[in-house]
Wavefront OBJ file of the C-alpha trace (Angstrom):
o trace
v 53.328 -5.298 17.548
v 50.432 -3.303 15.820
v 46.988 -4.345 15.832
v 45.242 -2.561 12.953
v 41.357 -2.250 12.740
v 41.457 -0.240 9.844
v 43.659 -1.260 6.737
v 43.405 0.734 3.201
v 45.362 -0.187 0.649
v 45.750 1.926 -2.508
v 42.511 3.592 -2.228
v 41.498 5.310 -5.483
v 38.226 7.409 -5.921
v 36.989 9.278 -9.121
v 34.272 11.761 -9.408
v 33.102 11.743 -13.591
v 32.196 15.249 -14.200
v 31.087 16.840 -17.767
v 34.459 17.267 -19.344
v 37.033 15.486 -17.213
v 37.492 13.522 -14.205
v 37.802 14.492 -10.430
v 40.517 12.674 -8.508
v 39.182 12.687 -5.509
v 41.336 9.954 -3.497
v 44.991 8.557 -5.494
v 46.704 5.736 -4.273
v 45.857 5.832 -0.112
v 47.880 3.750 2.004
v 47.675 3.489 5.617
v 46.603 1.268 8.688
v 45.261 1.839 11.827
v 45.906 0.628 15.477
v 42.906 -0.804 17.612
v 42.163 1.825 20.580
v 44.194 4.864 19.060
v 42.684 8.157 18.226
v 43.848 9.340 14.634
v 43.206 13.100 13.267
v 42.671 13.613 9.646
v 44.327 17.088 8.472
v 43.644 18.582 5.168
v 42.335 21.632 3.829
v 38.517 21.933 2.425
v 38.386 19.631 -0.956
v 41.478 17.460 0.080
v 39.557 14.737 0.207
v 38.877 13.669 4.102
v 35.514 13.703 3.880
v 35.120 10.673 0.630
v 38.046 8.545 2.679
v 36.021 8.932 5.775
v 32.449 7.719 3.840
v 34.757 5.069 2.208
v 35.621 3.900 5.676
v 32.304 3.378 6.756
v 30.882 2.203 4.273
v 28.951 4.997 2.837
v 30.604 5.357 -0.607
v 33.056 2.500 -2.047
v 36.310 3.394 -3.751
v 36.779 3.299 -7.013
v 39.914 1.386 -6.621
v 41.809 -0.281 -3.714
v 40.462 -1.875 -0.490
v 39.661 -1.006 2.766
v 39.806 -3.615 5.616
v 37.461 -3.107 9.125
v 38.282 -5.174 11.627
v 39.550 -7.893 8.834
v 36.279 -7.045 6.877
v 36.734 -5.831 3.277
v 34.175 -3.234 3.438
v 34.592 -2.508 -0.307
v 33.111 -6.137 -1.090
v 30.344 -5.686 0.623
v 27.040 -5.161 -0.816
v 24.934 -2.828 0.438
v 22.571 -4.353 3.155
v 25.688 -6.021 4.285
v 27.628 -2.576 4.761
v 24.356 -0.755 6.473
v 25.111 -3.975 9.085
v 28.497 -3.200 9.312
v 27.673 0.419 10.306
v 24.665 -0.310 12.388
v 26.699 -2.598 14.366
v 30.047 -1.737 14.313
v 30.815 1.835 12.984
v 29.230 5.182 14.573
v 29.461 8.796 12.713
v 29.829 11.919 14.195
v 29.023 15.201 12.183
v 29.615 18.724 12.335
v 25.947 19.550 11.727
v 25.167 17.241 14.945
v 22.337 15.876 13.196
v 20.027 15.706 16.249
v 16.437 15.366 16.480
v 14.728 18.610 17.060
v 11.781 17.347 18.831
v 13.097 15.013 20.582
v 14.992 15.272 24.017
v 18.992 14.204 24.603
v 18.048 11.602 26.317
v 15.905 10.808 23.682
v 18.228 11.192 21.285
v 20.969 9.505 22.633
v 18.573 5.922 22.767
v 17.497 6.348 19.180
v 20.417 3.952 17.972
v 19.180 1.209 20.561
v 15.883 2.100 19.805
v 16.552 0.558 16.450
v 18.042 -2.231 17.732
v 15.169 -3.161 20.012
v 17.036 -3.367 23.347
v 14.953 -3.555 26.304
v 13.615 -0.438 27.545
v 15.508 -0.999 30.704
v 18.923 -1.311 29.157
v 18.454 1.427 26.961
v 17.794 3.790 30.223
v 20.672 2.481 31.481
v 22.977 2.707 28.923
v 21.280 6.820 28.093
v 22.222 7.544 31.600
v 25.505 6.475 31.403
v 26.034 7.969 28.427
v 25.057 11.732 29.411
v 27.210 11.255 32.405
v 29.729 10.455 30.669
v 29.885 14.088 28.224
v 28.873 15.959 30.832
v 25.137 16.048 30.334
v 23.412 14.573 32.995
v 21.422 17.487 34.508
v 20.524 18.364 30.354
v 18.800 14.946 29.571
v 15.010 16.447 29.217
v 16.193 19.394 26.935
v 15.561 19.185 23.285
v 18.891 20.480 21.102
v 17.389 24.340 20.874
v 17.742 24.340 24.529
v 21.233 23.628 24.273
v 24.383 24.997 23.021
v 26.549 23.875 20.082
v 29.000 21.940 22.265
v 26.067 20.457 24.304
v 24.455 19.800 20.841
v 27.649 17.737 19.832
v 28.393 15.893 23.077
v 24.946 14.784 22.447
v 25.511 13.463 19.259
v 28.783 12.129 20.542
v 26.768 10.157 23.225
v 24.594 9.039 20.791
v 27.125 7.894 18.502
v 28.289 5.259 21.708
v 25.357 3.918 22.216
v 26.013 0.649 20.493
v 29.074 0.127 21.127
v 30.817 0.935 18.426
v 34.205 -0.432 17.565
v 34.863 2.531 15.088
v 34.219 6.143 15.619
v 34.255 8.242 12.366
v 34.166 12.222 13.324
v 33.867 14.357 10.175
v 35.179 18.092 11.500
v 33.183 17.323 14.894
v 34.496 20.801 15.896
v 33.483 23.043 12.506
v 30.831 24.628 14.208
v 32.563 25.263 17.638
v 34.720 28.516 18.613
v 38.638 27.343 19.671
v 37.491 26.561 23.329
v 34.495 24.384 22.948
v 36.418 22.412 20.102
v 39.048 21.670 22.054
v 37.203 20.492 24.381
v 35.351 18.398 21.804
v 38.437 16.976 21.442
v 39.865 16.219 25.156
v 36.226 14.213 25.307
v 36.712 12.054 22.486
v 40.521 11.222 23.277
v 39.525 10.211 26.911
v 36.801 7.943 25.289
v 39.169 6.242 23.015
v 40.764 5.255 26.245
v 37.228 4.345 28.882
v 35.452 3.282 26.020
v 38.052 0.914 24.164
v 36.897 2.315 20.694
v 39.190 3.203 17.855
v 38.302 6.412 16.277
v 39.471 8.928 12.987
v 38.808 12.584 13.201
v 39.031 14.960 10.276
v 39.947 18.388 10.992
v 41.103 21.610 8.674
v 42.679 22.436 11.606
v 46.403 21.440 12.387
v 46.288 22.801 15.929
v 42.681 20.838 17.007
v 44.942 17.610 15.724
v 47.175 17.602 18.765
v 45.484 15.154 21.032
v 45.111 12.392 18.391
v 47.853 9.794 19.170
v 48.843 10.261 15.322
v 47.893 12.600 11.915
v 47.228 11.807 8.896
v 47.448 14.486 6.106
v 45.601 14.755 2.893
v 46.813 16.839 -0.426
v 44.779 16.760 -3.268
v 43.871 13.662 -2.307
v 47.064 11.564 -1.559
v 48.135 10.681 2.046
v 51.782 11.397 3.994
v 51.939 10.544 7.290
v 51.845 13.090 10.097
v 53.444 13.505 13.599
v 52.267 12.068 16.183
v 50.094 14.012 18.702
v 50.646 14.322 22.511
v 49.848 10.589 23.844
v 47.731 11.335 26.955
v 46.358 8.879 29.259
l 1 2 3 4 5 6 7 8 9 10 11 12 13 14 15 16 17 18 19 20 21 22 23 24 25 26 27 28 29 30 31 32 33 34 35 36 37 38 39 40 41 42 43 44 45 46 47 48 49 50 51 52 53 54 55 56 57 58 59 60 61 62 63 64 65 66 67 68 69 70 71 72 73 74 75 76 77 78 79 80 81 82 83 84 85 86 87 88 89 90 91 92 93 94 95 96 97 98 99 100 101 102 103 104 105 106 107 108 109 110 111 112 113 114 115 116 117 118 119 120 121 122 123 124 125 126 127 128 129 130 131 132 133 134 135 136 137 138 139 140 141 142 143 144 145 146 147 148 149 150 151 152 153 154 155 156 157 158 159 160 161 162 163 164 165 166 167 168 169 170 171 172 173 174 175 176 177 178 179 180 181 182 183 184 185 186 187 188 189 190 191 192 193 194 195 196 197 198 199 200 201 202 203 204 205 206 207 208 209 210 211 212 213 214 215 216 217 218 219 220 221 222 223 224 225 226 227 228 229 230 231 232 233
């Protein structure tokens, strides 16, 4: 019996441009399983980057719904949806995003920073966090110190740090050669599984997909459901 935390239902977005209209999104269907690990596939300008903000809150469809762990996130007004993603929805990008002054250990706490936890839970959770990508011996290097797959296991860490339910990745691996992406990859699928999280990852490329448990594919903005990837525990 499925268990979605992610529902859309006949998700519409339009771009007004001088002249004419830009269908972005047309009619989007789809659900998605709690603890599964889902890749987005689609060429540049297919639209996985406006489902993905409409997702998590950070643009609203022109038409449909979107559900989030039985919230419709599309309803919400906006304080209500920066609480939604501040508690319960995490973004990875494929500019990382990091901090330049600041170290990956430093980095990685920001998001509990914000939430006030106490100093010694945040150490603890930072810690357990860079062991977990790999980073522990890295933890007092600032991101210029570090390469681009350190850079996004960083931001990956980061992105954990509260605890998110949802895990949007928007081409996590588009600044990576093959190797390090894949291995981009292999991290986040074994987190869906430690971590308990559910997460979407967009990808131009097919091959990168394989690990996700399913793919979705996007055409000119409309949706047809994929394979399903190699289900690895």
């Amino acid at each position: 019996m499925s268990d979605p935390l992610v529902e859309a239902t006949s998700v519409g977005r339009t771009f007004s441009t001088p002249g004419e209209a830009v269908h972005a999104l047309r009619d989007v269907t789809f659900s998605i399983d709690r603890g599964t690990m889902v890749a987005l596939v689609g060429r540049s300008g297919s639209g996985k980057t406006t489902l993905l903000n409409c997702i998590g809150g950070l643009d609203r469809p022109t038409d449909g719904r979107i559900l989030v762990g039985g919230t419709d996130v599309t309803a919400l007004s906006e304080d209500a949806r920066t609480i939604l993603r501040r508690d319960q929805i995490s973004f990875v990008f494929q500019t990382f995003g990091l901090v330049p002054m600041l170290s990956a250990a430093e980095n990685v706490g920001l998001p509990l920073r914000l939430l006030r936890a106490p100093t010694v839970e945040r150490r603890r959770r930072v810690e357990e966090l860079l062991d977990v990508v790999g980073l522990s011996n890295h933890a007092a290097q600032r991101p210029g110190e570090l390469s681009g797959g350190q850079q996004q296991r960083v931001a990956i860490a980061r992105a954990l740090a509260n605890r998110p339910r949802l895990l949007i990745a928007d081409e996590p691996t588009g600044q990576l050669d093959a190797d390090t992406g894949a291995g981009i990859m292999d991290l986040l699928h074994s987190l869906v599984l430690t971590e308990g999280m559910t997460a979407i990852v967009s990808t131009h490329d097919p091959s990168v997909s394989a690990l996700a448990h399913r793919t979705l594919t996007l055409s000119d903005g409309q949706l047809s459901e994929g394979r399903s990837g190699r289900h690895r525990a």
